[in-house]
NULOBA-898535 format. One record per residue (C-alpha): x, y, z; residue number from 1. Coordinates in Angstrom, 1 decimal. Layout:
BEGIN
[[X, Y, Z], NUM],
...
% end
This chain:
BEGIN
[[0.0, 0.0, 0.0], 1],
[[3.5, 2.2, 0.5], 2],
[[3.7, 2.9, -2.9], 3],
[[-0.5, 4.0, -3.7], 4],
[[0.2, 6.2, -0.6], 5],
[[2.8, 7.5, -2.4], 6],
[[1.6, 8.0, -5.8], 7],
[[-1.5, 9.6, -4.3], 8],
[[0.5, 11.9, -2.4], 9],
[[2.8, 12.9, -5.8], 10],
[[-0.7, 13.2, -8.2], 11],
[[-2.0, 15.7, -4.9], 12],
[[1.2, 17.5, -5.1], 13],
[[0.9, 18.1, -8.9], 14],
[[-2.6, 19.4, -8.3], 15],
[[-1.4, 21.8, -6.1], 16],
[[1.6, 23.0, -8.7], 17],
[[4.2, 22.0, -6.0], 18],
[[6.5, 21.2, -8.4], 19],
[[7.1, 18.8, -11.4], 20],
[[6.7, 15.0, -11.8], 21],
[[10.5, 14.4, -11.2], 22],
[[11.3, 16.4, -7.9], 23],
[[7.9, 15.1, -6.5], 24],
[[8.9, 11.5, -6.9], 25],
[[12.2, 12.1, -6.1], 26],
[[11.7, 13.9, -3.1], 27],
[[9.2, 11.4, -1.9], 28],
[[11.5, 9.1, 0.4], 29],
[[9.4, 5.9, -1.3], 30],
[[13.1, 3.4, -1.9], 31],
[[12.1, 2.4, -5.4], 32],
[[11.5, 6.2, -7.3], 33],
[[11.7, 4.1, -11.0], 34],
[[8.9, 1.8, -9.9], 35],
[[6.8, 5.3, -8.4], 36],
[[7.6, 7.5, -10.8], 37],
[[6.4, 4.8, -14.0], 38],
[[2.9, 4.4, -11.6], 39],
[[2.0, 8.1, -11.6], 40],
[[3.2, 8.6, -15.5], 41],
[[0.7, 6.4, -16.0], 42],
[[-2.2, 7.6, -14.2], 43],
[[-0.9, 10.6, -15.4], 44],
[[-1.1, 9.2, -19.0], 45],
[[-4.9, 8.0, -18.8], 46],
[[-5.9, 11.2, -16.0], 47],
[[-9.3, 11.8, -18.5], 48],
[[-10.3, 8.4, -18.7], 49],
[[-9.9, 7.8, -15.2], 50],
[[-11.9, 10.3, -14.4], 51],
[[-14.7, 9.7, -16.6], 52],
[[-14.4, 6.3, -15.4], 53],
[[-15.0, 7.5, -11.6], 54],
[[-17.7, 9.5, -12.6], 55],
[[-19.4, 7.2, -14.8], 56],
[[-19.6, 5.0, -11.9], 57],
[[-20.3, 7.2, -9.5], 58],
[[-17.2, 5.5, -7.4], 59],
[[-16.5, 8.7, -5.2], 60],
[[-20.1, 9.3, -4.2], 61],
[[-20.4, 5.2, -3.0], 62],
[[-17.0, 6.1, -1.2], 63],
[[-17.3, 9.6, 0.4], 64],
[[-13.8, 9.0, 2.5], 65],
[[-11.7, 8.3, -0.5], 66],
[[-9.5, 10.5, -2.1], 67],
[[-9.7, 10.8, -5.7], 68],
[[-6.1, 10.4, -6.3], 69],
[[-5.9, 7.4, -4.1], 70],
[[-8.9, 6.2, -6.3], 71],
[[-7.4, 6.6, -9.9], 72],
[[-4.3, 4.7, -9.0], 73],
[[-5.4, 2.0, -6.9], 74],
[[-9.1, 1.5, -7.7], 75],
[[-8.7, 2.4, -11.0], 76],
[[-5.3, 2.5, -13.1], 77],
[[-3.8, -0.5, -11.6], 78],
[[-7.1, -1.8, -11.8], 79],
[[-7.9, -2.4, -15.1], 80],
[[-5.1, -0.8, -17.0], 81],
[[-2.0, -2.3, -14.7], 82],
[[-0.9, -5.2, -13.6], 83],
[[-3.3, -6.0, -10.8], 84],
[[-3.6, -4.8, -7.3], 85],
[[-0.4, -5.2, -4.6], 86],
[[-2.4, -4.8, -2.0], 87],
[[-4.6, -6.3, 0.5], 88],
[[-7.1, -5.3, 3.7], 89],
[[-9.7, -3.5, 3.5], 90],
[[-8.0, -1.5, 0.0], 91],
[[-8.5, -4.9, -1.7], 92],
[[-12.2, -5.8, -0.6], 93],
[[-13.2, -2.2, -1.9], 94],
[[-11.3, -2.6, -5.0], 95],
[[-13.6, -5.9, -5.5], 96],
[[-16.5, -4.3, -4.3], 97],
[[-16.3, -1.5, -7.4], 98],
[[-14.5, -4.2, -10.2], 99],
[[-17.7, -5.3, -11.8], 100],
[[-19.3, -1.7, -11.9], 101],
[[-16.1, -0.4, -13.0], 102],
[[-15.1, -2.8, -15.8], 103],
[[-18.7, -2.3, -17.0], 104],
[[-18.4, 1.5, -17.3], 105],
[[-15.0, 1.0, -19.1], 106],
[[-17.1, -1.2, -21.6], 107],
[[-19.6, 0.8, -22.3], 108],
[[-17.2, 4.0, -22.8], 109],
[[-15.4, 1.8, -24.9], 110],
[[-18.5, 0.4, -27.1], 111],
[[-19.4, 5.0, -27.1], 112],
[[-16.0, 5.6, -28.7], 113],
[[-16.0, 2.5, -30.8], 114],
[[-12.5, 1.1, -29.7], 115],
[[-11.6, -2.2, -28.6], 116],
[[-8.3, -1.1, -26.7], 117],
[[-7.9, 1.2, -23.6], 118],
[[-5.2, 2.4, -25.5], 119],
[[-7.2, 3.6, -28.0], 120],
[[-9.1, 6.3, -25.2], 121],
[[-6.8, 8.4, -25.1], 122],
[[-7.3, 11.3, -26.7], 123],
[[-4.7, 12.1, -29.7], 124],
[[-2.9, 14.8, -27.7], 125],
[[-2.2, 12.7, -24.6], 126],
[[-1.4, 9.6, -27.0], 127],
[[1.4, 10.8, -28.5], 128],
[[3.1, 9.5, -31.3], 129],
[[3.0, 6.0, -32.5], 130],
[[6.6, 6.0, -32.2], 131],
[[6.5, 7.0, -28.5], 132],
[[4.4, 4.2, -27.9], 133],
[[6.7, 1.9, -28.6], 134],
[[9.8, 2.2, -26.9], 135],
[[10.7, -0.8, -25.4], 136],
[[11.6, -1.6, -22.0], 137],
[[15.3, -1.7, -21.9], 138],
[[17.4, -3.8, -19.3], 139],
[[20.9, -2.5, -18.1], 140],
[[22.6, -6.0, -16.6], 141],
[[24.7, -4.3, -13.9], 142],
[[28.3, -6.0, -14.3], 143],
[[29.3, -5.3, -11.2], 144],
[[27.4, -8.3, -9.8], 145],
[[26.7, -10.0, -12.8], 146],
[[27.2, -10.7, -16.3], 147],
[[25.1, -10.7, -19.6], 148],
[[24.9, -14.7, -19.6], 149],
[[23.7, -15.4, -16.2], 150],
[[20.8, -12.4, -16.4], 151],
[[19.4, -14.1, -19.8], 152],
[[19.9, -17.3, -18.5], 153],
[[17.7, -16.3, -15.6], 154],
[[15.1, -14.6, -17.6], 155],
[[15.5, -18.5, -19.6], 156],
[[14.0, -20.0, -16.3], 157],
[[11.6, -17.2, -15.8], 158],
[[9.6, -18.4, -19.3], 159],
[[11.1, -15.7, -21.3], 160],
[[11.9, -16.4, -25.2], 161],
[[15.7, -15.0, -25.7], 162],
[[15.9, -14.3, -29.4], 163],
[[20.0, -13.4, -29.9], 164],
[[21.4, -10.3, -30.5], 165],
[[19.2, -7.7, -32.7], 166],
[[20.2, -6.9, -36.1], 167],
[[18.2, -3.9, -36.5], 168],
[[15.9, -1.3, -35.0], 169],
[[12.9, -3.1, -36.2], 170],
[[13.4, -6.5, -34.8], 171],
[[13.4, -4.3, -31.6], 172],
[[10.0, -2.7, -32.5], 173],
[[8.5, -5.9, -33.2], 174],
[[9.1, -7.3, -29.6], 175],
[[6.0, -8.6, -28.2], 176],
[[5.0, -10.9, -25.3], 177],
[[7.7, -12.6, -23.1], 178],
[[10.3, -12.3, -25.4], 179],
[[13.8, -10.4, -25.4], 180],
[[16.5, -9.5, -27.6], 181],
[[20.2, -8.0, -27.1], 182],
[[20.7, -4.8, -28.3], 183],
[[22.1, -4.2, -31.4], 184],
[[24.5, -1.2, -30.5], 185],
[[25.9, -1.6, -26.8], 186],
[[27.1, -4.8, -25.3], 187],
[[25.3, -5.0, -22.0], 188],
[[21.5, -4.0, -23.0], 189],
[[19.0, -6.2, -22.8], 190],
[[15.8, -4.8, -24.7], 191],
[[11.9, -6.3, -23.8], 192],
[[8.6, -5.2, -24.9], 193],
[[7.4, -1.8, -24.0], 194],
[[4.8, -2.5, -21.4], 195],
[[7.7, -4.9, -19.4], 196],
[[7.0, -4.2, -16.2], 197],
[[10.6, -5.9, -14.2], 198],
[[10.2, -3.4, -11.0], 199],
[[9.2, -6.4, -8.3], 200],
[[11.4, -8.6, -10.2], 201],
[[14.4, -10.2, -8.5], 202],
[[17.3, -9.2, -10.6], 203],
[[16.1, -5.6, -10.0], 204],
[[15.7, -5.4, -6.5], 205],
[[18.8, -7.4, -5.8], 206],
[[20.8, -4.7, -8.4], 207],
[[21.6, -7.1, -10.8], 208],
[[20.0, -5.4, -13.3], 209],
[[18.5, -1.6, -14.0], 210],
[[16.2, 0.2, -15.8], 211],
[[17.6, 2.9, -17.9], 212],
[[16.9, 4.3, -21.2], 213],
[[19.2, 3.1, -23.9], 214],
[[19.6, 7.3, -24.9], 215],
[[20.8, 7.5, -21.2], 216],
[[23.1, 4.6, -21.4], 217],
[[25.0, 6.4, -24.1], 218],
[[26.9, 9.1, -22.1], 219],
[[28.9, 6.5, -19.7], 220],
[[29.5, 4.4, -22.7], 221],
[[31.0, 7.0, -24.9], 222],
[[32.7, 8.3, -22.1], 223],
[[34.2, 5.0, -22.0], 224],
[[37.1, 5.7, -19.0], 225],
[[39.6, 2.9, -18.3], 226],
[[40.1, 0.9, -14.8], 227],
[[41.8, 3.6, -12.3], 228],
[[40.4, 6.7, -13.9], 229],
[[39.1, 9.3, -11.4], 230],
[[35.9, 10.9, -13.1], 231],
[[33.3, 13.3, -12.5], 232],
[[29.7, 13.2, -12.8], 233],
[[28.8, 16.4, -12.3], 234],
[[24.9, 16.6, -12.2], 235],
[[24.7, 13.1, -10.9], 236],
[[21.0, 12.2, -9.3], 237],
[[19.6, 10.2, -9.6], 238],
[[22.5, 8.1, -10.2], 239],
[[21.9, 5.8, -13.1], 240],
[[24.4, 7.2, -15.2], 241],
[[26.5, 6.9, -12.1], 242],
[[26.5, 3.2, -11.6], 243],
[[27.2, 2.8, -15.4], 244],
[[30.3, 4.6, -14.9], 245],
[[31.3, 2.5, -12.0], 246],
[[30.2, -0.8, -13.8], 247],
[[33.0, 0.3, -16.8], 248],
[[35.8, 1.5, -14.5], 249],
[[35.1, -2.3, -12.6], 250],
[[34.6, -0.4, -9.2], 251],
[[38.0, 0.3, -10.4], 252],
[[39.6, 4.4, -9.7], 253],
[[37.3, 7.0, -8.1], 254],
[[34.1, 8.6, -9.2], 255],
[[32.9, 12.3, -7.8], 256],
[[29.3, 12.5, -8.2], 257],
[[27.7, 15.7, -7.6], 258],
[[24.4, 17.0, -6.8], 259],
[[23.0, 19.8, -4.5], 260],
[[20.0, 18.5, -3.4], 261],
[[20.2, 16.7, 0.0], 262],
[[17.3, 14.2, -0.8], 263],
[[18.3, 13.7, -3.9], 264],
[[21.6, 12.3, -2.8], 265],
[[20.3, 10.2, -0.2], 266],
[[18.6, 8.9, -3.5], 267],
[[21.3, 8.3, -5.6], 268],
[[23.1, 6.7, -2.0], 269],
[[20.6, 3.8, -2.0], 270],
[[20.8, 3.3, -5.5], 271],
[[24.7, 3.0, -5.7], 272],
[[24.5, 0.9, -2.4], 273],
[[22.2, -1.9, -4.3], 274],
[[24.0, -1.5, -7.3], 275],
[[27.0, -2.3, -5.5], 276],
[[29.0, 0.8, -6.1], 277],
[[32.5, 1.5, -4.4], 278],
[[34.6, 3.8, -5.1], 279],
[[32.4, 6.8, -5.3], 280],
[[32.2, 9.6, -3.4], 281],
[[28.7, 11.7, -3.6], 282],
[[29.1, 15.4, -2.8], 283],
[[25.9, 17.4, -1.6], 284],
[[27.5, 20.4, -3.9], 285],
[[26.6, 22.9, -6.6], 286],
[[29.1, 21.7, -9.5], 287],
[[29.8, 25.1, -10.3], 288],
[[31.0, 26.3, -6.9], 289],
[[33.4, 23.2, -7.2], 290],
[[37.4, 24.7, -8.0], 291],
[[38.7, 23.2, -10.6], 292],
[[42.4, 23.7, -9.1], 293],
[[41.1, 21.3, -5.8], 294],
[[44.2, 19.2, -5.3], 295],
[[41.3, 16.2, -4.6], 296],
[[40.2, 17.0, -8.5], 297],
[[44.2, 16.9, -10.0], 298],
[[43.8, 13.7, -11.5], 299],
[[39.8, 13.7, -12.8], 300],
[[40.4, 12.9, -16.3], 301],
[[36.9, 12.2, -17.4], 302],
[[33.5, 14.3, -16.9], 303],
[[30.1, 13.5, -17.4], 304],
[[27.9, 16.3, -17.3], 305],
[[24.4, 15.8, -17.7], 306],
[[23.2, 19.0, -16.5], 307],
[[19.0, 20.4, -16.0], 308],
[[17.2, 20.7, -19.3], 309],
[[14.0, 21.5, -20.2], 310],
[[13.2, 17.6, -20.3], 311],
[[11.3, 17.7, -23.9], 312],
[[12.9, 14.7, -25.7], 313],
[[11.6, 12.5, -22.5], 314],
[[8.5, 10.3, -24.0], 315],
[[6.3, 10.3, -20.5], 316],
[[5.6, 13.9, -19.4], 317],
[[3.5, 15.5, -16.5], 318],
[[1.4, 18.2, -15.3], 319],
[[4.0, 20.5, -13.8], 320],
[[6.4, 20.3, -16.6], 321],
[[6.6, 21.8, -19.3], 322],
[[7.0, 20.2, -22.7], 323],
[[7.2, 23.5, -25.3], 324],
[[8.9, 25.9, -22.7], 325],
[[9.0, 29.3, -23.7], 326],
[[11.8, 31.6, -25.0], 327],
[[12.7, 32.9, -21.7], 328],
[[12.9, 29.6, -20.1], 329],
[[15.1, 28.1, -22.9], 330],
[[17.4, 31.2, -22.8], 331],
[[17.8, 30.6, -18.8], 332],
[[18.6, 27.0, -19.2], 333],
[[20.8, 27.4, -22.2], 334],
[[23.0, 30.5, -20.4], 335],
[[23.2, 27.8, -17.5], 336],
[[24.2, 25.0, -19.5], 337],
[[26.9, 27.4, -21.5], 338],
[[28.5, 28.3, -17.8], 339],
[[28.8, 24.5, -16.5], 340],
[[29.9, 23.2, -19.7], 341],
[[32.4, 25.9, -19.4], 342],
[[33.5, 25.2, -15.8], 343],
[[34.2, 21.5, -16.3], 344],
[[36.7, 22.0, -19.2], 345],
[[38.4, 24.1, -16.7], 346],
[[39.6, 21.1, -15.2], 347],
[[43.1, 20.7, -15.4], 348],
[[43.7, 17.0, -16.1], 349],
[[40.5, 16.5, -18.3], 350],
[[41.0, 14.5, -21.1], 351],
[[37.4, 13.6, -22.3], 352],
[[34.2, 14.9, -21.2], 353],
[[30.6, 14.5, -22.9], 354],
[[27.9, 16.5, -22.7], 355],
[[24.5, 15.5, -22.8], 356],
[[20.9, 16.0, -22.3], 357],
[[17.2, 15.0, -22.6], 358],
[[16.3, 17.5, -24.3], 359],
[[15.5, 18.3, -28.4], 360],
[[15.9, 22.1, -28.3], 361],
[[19.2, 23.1, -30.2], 362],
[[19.4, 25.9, -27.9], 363],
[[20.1, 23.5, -25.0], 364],
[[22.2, 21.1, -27.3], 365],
[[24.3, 22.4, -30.5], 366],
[[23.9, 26.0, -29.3], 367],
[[25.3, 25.2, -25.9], 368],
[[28.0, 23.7, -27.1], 369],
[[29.6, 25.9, -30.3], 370],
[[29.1, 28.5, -27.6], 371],
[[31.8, 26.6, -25.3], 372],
[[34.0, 24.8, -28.2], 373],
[[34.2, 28.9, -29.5], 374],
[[34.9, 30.2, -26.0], 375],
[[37.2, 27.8, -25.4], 376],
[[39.3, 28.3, -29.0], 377],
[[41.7, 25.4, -30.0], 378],
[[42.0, 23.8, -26.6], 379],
[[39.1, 21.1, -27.1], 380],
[[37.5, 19.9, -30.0], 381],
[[34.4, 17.5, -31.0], 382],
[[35.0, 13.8, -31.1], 383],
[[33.0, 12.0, -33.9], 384],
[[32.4, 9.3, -31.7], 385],
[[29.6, 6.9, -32.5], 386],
[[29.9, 7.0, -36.3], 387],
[[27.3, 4.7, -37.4], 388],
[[24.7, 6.0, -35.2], 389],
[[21.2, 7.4, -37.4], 390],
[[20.7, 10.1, -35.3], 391],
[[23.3, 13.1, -35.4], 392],
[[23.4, 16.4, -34.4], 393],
[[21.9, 19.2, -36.3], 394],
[[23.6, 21.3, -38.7], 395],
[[23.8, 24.6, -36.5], 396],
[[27.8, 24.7, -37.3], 397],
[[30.0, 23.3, -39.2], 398],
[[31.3, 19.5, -37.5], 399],
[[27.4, 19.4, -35.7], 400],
[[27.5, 15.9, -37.4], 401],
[[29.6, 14.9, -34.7], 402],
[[27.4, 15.4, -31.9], 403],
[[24.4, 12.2, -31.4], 404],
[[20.8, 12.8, -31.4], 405],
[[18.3, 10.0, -30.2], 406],
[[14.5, 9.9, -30.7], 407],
[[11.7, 7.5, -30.5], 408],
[[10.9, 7.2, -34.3], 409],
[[14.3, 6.7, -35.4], 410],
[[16.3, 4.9, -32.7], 411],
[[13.4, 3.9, -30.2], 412],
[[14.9, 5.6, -27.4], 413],
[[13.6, 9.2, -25.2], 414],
[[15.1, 12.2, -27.2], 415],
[[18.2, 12.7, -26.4], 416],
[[21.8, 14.6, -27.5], 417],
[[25.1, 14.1, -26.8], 418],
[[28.1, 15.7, -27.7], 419],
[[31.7, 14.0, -26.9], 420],
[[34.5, 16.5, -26.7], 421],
[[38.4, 16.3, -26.0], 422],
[[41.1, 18.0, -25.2], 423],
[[43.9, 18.7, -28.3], 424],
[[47.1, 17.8, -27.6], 425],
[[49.8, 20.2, -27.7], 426],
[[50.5, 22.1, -30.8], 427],
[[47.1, 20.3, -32.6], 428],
[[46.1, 22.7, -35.5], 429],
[[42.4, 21.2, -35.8], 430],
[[39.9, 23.9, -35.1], 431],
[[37.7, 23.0, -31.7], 432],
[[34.3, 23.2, -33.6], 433],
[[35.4, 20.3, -36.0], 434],
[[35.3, 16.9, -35.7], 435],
[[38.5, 15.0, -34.5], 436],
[[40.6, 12.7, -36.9], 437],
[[40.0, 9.1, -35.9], 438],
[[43.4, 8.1, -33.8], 439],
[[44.9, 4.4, -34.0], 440],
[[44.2, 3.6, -30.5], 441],
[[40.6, 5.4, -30.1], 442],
[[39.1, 5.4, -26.3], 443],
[[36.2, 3.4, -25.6], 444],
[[33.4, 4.6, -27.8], 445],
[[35.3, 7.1, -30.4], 446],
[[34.9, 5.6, -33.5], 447],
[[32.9, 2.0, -32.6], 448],
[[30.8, 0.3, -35.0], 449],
[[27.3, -0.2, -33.3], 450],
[[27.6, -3.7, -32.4], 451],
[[31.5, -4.0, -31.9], 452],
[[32.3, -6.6, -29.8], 453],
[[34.1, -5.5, -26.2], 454],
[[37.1, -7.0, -25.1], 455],
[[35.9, -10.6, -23.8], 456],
[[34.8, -10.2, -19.8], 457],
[[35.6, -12.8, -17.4], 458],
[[32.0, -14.8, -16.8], 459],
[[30.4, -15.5, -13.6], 460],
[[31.3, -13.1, -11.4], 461],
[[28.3, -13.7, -9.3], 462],
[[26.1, -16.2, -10.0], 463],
[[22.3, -15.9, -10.2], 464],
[[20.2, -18.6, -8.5], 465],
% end
């Protein structure tokens, strides 16, 4: 019942313009914010239907003491659009009580609007594309406890079809049922059908595997530092991205993870503690008051900086934000973006740093960083990393090619950019804004093939039962 109470309590605070769907959820204190945060998107999603439904059955006016928010997500959404109740008590009899009248005022509405799906309700605006709609559910096997082999053999014994690798984006779109494929482009994605729900499943819980966008496993990836590296993630909650990094350094080196919200940390702490993280220290800090000439920061040689966007390319949005924000709010975010894109090449050991964000406005993405590559002359350049990629930057400036763009009609992923830039060596005569030459030994991610194979990693590091 936790987490009704909880989503209840989020949906109440969106009512009340408390804030957005993310800093609600996150500032919740429910443990499992991916598991809350896909409930209220949800109820979110189908908010008109659900209360049509309520009405039509005249639910609230049988059940005077029960909040309407507590209503569309337990007696409601998870009712007869989810999965089926995780309750019990008295929340369970009621929920009985109501199912036939319910189910028999979703039929009619249905039979009124001439669909057969609940799906098909929506209205086209809160639909959203058919390319939205099918993003699948994509599976991060956490190699810091695991490895690829054990987590599909386990999904084996769970009933689940494993169907190889993928060889393109539409074997991905035509997932359906219990089956699962490899991803096609990085080496420790496993991709399932959209509506997967894996949030009470054991590999989850345990931190064996997570749930993360394939856009938002890009950044770590193409950052790609070695065993022993110290990096910074500089706009770290809630701490996905985090963990990725951790998993590719093997828990090897030391990873500074910023953010200046003090819930938001404790977040990002349990998630790093199931995930099985070491090596990380997570600083309650504003990145940009951070010196760049700290002593502790002389050997960072890799940045990930993720920083606040305006959130449009994300494919589930909310009351409270904002998916077309206005020219005002684009130029504050942009002039932020501009001034910590700045401050981290300030670093004086960075090497490699990549910028990205969820977020399809080129004023937050190719603007941002032709502002920085010009302030910051020949000393860093754009790496075209990623070449085979669809999806690549716009053509704002000349080398834009090299930044990555992700959407969900062309690589059935969030929108998402990312831009991977470098420091020149010495004496380079390559103007920043342009791509860099491919070098004979490229770091993880500059230049890979979609699909190249990693170096071979050890099997079985821990065994799932």
């Amino acid at each position: 019942m936790a987490l009704y109470s909880a989503a209840a309590a989020v949906l109440a605070g969106l009512e009340r313009g408390e804030g957005g769907l993310k800093s609600l959820v996150y500032n919740s204190g429910f443990p499992h914010v991916r598991q809350l945060y896909a409930l209220v998107s949800e109820t979110l999603r189908y908010a008109s239907v659900l209360e049509k439904l309520l009405d039509g059955a005249a639910l609230l006016q049988a059940e005077k003491k029960l909040a309407p928010q507590l209503a569309k997500v337990v007696l409601v959404y998870d009712l007869l659009f989810g999965k089926g109740l995780k309750c019990g008590g008295r929340w369970k009899a009621l929920a009985r009580r109501h199912r036939a009248r319910l189910e028999a005022e979703l039929a009619r509405m249905k039979v009124r609007h001439k669909v057969s799906r609940n799906e098909d309700l929506l209205a086209p605006e809160t639909a959203g594309s058919a390319a939205a709609s099918q993003v699948p559910r994509y599976v991060r096997v956490n190699t810091l406890k695991t490895c690829v082999d054990d987590v599909i053999d386990f999904f084996k014994r769970q009933g689940f079809a494993y169907l190889g690798k993928a060889a393109s984006v539409e074997e991905l779109k035509a997932l359906s049922g219990k089956k699962f494929l490899l991803d096609l482009h990085l080496p420790e994605l496993l991709v399932f059908p959209a509506q997967t729900d894996l949030h009470d499943n054991l590999l989850y819980t345990a931190g064996h595997i997570i749930l993360q966008d394939k856009a938002s496993c890009l950044p770590a990836f193409l950052l790609g530092p070695v065993a022993g590296s110290h990096v910074i993630d500089a706009c770290a909650a809630p701490g996905n991205k985090t963990s990725h990094l951790a998993a590719i350094l093997k828990n090897k080196g030391q990873i500074f993870a910023f953010d200046v919200d003090p819930k938001r940390v404790a977040t990002m702490n349990t998630l790093l503690t199931r995930a099985g993280v070491t090596g990380c220290q997570l600083v309650q800090q504003d990145f940009l008051t951070v010196d760049p000439r700290d002593p502790k920061y002389s050997r960072v040689t890799h940045i990930l900086l993720d920083p606040s966007c305006s959130g449009s390319g994300m494919v589930t949005r909310g009351p409270g934000e904002e998916a077309a924000p206005g020219a005002g709010r684009l130029q504050a975010l942009a002039g932020f973006q501009r001034r910590v894109l700045s401050h981290a090449l300030a670093f004086p050991a960075l090497r490699r740093l990549v910028y990205s964000t969820c977020s399809l406005h080129q004023e937050e993405n190719e603007d941002v960083v032709q502002a920085v590559l010009q302030e910051w002359g020949s000393a860093f350049r754009l790496v075209n990393a990623f070449p085979s990629w669809p999806c690549r930057g716009l053509a704002a400036f000349s080398g834009a090619e090299s930044c990555l763009r992700a959407s969900p009609a062309e690589t059935l992923t969030h929108g998402f950019f990312v831009a991977v830039l470098e420091r020149c060596k010495e004496g380079a005569a390559a103007p920043s804004s342009l791509p860099a030459a491919a070098k004979e030994n490229p770091e993880p991610g500059e230049g890979m093939e979609p699909g190249a194979a990693p170096k071979k990693r050890k099997k079985k590091k821990q065994r799932v039962k």
